[in-house]
PDB file of N, CA, C and O in Angstrom, chain B, residues numbered from 101:
ATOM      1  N   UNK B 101      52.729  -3.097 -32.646  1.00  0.00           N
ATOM      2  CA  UNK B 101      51.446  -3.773 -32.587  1.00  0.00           C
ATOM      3  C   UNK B 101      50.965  -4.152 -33.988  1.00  0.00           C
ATOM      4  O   UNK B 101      50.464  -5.266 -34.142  1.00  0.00           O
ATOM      5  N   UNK B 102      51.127  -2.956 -35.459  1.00  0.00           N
ATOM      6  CA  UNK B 102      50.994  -3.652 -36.382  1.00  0.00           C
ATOM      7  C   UNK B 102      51.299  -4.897 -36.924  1.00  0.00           C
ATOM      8  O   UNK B 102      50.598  -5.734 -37.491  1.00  0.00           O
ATOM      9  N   UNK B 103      52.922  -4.841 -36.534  1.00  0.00           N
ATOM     10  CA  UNK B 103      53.713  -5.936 -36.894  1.00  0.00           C
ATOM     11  C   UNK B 103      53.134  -7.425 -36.311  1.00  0.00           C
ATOM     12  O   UNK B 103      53.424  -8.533 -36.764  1.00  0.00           O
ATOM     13  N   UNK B 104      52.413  -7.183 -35.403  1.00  0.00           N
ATOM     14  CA  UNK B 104      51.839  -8.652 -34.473  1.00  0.00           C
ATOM     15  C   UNK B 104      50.759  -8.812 -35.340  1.00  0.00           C
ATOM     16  O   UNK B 104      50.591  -9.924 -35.842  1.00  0.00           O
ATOM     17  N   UNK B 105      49.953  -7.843 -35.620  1.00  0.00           N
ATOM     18  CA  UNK B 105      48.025  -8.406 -36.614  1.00  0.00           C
ATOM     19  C   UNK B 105      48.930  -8.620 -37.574  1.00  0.00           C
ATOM     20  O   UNK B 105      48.700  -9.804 -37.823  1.00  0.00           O
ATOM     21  N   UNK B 106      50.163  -8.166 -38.587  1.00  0.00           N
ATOM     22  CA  UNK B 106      50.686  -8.902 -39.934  1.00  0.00           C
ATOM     23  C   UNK B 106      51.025 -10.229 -39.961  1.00  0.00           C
ATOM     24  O   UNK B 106      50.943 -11.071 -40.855  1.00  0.00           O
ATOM     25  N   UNK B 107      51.469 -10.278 -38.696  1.00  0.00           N
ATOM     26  CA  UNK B 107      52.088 -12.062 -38.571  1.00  0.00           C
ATOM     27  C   UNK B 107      51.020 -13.035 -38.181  1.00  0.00           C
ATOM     28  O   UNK B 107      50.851 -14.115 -38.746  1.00  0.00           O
ATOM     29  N   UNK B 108      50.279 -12.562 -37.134  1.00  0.00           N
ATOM     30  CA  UNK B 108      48.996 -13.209 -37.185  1.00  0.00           C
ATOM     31  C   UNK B 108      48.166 -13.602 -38.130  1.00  0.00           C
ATOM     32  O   UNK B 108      47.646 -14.712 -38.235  1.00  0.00           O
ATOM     33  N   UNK B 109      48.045 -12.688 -38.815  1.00  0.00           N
ATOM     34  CA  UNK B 109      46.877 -12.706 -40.297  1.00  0.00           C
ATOM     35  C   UNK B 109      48.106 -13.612 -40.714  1.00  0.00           C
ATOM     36  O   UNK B 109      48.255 -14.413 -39.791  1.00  0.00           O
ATOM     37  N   UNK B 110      48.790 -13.775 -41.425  1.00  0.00           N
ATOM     38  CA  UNK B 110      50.033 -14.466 -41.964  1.00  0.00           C
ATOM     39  C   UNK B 110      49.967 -15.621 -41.546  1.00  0.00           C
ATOM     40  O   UNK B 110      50.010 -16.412 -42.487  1.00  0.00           O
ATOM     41  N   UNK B 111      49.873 -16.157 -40.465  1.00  0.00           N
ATOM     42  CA  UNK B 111      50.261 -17.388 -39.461  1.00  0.00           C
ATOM     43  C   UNK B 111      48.756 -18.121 -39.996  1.00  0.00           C
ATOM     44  O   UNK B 111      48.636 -19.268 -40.427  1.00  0.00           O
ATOM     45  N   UNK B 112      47.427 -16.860 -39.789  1.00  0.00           N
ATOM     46  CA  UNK B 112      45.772 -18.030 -39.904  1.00  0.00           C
ATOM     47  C   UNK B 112      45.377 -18.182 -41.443  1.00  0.00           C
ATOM     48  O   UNK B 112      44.522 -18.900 -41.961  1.00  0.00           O
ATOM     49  N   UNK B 113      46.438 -17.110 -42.108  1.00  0.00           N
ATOM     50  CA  UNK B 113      46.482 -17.896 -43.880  1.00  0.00           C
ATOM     51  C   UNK B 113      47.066 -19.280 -44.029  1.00  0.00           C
ATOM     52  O   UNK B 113      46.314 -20.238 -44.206  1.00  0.00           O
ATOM     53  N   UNK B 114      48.318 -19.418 -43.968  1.00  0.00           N
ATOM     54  CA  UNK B 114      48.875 -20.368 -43.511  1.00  0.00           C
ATOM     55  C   UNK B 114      48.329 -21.496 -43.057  1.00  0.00           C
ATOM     56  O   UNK B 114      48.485 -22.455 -43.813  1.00  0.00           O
ATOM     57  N   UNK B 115      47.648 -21.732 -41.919  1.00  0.00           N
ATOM     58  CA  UNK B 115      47.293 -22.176 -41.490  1.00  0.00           C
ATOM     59  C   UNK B 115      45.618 -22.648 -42.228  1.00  0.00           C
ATOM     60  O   UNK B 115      45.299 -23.711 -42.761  1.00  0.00           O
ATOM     61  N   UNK B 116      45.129 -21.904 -42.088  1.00  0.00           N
ATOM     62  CA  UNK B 116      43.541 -22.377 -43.179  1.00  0.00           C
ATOM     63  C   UNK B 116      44.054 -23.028 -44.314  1.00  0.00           C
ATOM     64  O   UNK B 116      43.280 -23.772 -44.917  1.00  0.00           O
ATOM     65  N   UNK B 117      45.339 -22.882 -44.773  1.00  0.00           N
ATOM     66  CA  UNK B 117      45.978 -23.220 -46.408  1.00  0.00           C
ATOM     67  C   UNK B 117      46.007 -24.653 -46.427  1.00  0.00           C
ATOM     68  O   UNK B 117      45.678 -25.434 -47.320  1.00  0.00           O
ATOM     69  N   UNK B 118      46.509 -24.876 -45.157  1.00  0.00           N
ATOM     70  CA  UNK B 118      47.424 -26.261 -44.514  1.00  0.00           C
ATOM     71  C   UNK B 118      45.900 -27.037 -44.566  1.00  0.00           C
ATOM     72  O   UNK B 118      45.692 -27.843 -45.472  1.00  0.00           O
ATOM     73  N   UNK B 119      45.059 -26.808 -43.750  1.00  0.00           N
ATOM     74  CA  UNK B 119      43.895 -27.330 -43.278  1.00  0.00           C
ATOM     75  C   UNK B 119      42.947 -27.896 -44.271  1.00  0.00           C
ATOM     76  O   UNK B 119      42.204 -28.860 -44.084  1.00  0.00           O
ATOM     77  N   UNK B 120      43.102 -26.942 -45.714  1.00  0.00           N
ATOM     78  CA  UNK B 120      42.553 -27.134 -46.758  1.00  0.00           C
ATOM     79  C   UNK B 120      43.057 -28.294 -47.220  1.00  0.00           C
ATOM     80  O   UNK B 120      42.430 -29.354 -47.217  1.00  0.00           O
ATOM     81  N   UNK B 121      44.094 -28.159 -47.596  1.00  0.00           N
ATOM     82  CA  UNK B 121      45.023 -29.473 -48.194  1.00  0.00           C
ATOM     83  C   UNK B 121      44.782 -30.866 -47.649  1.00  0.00           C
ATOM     84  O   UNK B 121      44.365 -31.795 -48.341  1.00  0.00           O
ATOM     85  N   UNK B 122      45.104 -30.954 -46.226  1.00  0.00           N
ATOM     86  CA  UNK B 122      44.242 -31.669 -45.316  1.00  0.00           C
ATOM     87  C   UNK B 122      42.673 -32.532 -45.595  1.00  0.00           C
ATOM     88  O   UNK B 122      42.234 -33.681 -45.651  1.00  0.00           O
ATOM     89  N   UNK B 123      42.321 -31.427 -45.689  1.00  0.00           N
ATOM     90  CA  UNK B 123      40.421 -31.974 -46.057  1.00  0.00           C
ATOM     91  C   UNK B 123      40.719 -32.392 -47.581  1.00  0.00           C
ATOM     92  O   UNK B 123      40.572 -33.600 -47.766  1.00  0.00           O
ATOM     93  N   UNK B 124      41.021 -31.814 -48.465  1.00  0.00           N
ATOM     94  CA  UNK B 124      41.303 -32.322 -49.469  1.00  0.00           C
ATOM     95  C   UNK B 124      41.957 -33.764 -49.915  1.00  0.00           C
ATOM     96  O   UNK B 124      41.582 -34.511 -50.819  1.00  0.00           O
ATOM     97  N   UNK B 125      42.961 -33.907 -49.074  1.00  0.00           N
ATOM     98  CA  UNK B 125      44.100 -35.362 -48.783  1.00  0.00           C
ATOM     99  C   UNK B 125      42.837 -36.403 -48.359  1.00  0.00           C
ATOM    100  O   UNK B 125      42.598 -37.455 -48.950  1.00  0.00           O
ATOM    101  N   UNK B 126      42.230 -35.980 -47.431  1.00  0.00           N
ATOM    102  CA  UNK B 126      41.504 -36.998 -46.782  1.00  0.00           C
ATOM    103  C   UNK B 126      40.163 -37.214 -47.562  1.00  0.00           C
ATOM    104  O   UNK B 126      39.618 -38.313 -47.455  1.00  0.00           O
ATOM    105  N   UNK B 127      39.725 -36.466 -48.160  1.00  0.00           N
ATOM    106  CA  UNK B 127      38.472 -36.644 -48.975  1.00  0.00           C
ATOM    107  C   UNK B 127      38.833 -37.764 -50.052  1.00  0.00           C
ATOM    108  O   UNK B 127      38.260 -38.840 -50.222  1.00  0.00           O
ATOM    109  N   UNK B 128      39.723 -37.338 -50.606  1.00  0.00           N
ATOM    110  CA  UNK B 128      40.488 -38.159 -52.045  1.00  0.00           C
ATOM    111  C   UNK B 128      40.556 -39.257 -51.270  1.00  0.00           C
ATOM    112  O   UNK B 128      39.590 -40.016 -51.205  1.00  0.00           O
ATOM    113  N   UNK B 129      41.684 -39.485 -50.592  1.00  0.00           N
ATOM    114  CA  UNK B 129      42.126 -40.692 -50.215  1.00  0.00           C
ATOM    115  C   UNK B 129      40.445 -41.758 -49.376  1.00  0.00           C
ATOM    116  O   UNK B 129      40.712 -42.794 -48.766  1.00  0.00           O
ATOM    117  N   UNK B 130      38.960 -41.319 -49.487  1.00  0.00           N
ATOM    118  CA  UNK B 130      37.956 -42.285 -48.993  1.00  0.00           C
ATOM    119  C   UNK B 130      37.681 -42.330 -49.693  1.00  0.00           C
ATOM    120  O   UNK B 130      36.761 -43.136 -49.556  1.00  0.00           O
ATOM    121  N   UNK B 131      37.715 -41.896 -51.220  1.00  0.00           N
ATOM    122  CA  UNK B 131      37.116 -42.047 -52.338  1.00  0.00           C
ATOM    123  C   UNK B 131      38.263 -43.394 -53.063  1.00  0.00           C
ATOM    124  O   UNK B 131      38.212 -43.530 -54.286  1.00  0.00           O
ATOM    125  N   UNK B 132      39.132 -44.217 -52.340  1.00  0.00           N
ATOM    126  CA  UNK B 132      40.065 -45.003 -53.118  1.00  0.00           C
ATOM    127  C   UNK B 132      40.911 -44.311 -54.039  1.00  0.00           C
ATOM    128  O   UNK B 132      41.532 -45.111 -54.738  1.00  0.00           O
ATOM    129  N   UNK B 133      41.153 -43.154 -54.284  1.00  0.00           N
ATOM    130  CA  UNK B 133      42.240 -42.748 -55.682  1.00  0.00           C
ATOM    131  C   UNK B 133      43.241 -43.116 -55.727  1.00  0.00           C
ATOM    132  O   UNK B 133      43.879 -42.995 -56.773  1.00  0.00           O
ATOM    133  N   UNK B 134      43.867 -43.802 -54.452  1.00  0.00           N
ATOM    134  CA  UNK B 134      45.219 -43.889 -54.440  1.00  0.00           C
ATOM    135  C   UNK B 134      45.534 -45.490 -55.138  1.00  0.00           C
ATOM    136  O   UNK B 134      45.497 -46.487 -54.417  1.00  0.00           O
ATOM    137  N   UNK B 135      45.732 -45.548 -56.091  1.00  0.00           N
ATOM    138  CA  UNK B 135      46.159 -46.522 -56.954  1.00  0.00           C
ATOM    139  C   UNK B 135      47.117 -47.712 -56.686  1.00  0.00           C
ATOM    140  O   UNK B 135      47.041 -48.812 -57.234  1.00  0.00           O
ATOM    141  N   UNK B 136      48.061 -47.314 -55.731  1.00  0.00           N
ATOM    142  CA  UNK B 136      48.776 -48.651 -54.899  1.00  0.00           C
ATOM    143  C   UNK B 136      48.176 -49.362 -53.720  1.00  0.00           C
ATOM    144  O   UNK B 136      48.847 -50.208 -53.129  1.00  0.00           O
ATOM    145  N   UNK B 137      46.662 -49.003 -53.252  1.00  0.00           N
ATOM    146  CA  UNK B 137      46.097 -49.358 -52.366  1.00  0.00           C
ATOM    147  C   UNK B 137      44.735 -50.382 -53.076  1.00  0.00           C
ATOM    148  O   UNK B 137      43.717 -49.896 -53.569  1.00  0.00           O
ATOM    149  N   UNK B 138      45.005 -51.725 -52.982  1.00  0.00           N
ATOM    150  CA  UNK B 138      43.555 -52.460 -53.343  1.00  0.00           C
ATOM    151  C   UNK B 138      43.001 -52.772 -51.824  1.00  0.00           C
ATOM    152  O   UNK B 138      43.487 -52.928 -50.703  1.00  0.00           O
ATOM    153  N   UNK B 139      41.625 -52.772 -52.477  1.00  0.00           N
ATOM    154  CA  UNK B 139      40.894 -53.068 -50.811  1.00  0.00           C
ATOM    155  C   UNK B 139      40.596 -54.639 -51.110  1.00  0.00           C
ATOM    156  O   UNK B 139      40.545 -55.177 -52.216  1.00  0.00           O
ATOM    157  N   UNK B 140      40.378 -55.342 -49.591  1.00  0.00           N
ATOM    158  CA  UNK B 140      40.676 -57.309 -50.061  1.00  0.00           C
ATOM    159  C   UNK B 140      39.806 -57.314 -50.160  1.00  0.00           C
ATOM    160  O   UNK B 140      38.965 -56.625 -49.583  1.00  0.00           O
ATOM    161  N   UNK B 141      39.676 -58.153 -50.986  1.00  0.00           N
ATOM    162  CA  UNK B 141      37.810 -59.346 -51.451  1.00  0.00           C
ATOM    163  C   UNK B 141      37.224 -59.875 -50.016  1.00  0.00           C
ATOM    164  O   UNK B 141      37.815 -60.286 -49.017  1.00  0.00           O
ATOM    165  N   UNK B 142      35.676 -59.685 -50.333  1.00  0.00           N
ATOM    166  CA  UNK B 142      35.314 -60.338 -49.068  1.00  0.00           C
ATOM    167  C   UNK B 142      35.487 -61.843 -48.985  1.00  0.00           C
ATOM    168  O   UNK B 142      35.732 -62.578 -49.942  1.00  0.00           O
ATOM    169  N   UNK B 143      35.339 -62.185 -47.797  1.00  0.00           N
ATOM    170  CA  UNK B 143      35.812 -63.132 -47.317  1.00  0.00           C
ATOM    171  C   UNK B 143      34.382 -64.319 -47.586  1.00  0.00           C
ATOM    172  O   UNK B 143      33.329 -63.940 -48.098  1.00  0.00           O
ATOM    173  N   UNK B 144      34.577 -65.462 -47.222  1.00  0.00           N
ATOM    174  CA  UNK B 144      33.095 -66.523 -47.543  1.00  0.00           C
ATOM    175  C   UNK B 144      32.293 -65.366 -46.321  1.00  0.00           C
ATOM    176  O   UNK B 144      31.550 -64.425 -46.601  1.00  0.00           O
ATOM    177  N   UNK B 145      32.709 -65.787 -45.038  1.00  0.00           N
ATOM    178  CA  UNK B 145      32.262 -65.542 -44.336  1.00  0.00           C
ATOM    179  C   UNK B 145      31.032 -63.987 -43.848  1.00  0.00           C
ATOM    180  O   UNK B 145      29.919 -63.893 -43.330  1.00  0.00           O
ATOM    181  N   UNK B 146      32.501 -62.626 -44.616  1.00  0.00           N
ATOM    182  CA  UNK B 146      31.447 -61.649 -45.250  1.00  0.00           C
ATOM    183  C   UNK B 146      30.300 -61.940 -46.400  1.00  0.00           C
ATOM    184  O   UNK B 146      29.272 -61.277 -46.266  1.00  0.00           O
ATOM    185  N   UNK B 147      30.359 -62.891 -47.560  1.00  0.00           N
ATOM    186  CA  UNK B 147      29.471 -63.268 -48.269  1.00  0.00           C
ATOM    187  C   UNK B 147      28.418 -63.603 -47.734  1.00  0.00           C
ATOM    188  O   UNK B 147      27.397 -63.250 -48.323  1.00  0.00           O
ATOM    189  N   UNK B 148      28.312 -64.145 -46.850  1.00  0.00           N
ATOM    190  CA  UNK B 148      27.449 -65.308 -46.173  1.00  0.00           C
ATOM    191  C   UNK B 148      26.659 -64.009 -45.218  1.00  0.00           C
ATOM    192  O   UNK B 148      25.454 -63.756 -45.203  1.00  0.00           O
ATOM    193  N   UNK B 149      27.590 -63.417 -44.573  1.00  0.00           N
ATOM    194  CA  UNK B 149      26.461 -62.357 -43.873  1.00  0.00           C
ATOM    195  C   UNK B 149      25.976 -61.674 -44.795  1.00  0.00           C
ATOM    196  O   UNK B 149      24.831 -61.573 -44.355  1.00  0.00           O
ATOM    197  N   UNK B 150      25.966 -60.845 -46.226  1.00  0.00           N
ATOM    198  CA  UNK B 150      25.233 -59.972 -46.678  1.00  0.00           C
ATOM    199  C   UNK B 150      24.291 -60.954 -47.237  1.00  0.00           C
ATOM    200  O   UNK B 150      23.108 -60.678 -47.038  1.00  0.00           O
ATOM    201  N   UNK B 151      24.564 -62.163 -47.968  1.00  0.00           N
ATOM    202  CA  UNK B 151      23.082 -62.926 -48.266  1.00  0.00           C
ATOM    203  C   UNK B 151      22.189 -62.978 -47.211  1.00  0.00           C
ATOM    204  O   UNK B 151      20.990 -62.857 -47.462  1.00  0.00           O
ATOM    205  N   UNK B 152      22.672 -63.181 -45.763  1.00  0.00           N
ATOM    206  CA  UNK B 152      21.432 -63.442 -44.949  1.00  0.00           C
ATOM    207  C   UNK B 152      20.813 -62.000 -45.134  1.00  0.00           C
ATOM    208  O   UNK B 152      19.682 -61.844 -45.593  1.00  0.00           O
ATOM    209  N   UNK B 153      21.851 -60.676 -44.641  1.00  0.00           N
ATOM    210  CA  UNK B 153      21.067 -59.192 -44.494  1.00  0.00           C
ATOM    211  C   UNK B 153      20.865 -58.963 -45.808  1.00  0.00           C
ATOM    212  O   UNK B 153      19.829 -58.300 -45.761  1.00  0.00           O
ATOM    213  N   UNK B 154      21.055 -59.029 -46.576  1.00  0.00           N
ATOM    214  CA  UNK B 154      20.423 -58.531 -47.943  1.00  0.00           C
ATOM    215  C   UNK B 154      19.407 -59.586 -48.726  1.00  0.00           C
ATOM    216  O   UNK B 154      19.890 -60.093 -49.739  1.00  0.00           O
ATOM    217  N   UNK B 155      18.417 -59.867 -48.465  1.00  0.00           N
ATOM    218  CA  UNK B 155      17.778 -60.606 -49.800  1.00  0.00           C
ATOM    219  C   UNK B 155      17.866 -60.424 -51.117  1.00  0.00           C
ATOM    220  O   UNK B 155      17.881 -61.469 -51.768  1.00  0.00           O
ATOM    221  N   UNK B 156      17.930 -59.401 -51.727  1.00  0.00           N
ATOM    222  CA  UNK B 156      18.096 -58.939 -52.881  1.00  0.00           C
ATOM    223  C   UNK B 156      19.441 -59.379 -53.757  1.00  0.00           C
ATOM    224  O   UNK B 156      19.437 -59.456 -54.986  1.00  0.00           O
ATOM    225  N   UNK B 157      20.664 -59.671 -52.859  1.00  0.00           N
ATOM    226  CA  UNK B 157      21.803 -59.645 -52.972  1.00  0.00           C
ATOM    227  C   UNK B 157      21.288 -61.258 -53.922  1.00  0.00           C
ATOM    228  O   UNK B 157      21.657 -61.401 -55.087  1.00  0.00           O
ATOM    229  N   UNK B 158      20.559 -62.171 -53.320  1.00  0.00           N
ATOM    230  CA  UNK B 158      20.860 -63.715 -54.005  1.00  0.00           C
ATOM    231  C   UNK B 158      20.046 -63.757 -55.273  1.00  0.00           C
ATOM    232  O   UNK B 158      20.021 -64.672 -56.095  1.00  0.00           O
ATOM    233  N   UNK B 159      19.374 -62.601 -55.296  1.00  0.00           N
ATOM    234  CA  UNK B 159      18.841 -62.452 -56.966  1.00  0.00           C
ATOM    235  C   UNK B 159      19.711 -62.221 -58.177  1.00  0.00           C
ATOM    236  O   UNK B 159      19.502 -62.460 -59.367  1.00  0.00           O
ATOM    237  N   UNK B 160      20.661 -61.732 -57.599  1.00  0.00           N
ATOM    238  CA  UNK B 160      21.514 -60.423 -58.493  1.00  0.00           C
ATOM    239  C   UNK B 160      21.955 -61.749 -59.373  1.00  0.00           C
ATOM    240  O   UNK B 160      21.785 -62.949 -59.161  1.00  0.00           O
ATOM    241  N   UNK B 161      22.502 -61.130 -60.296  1.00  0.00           N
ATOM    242  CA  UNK B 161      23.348 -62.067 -61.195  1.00  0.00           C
ATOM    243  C   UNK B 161      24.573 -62.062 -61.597  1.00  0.00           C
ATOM    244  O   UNK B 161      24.631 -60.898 -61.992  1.00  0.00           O
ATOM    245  N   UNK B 162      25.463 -62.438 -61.765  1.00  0.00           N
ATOM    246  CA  UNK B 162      27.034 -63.231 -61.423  1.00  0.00           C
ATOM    247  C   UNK B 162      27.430 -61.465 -61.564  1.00  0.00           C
ATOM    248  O   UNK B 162      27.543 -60.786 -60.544  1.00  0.00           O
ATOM    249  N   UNK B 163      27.610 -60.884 -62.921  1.00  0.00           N
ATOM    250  CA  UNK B 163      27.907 -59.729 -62.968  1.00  0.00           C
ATOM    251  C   UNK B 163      27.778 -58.844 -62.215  1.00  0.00           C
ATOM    252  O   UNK B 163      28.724 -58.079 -62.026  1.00  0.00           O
ATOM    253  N   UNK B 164      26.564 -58.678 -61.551  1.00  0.00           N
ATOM    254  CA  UNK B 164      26.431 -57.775 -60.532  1.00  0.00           C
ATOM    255  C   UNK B 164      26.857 -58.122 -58.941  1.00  0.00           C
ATOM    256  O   UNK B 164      27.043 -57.266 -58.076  1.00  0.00           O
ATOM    257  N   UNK B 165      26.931 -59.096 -58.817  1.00  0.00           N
ATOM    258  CA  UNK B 165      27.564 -59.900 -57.672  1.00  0.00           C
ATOM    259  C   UNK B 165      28.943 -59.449 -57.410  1.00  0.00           C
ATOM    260  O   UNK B 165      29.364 -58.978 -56.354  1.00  0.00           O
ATOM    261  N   UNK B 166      29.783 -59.710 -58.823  1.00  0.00           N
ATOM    262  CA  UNK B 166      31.251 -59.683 -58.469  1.00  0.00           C
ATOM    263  C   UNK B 166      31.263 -58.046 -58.082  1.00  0.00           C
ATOM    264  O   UNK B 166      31.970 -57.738 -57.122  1.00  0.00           O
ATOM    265  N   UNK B 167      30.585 -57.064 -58.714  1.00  0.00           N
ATOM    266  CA  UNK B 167      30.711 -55.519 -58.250  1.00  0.00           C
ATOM    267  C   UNK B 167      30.402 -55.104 -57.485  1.00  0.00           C
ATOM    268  O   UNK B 167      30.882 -54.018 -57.159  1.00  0.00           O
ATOM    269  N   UNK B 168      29.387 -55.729 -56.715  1.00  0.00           N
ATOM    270  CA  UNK B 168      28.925 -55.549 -55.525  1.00  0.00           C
ATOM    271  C   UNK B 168      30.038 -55.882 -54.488  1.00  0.00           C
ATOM    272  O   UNK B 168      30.471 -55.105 -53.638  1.00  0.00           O
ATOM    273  N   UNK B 169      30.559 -57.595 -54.770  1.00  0.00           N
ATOM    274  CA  UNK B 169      31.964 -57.774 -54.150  1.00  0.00           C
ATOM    275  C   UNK B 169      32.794 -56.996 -54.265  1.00  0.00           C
ATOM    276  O   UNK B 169      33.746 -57.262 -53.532  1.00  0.00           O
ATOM    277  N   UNK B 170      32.942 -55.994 -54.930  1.00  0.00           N
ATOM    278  CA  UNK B 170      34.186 -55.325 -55.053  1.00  0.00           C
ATOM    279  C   UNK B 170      34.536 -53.809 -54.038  1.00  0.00           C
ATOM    280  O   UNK B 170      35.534 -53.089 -54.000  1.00  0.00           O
ATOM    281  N   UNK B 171      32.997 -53.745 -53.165  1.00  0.00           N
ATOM    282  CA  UNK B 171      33.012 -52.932 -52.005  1.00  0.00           C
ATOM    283  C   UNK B 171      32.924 -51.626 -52.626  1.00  0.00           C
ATOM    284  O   UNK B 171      32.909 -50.611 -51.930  1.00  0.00           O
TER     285      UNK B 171
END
């Protein structure tokens, strides 16, 4: 019976270890880090909807525009 709680405890280390790595992989990877991945430029069409929903957006100026484009 010992031998079963050693492998158990063993198996949910393991396992929480895995899970960690996991949350970790996936956190990084929404933050963009992964360097062979560019995200595409919006399209006219996305442009065109955030000027209507954003007013603020047609104030901005060229500089802040393109960063804003850049998602």
């Amino acid at each position: 019976m010992e031998i079963l709680i050693k492998i158990a405890t063993f198996f949910l280390l393991i396992s929480f270890f895995v899970y960690l790595l996991y949350v970790i992989y996936y956190t990084l990877d929404l933050f963009f880090l992964n360097p062979f991945e560019r995200i595409p430029t919006l399209s006219d069409s996305e442009k065109r909807l955030i000027a209507l929903n954003l007013p603020f957006y047609l104030t901005l100026n060229t500089r802040l525009k393109k960063r804003f484009e850049k998602r």
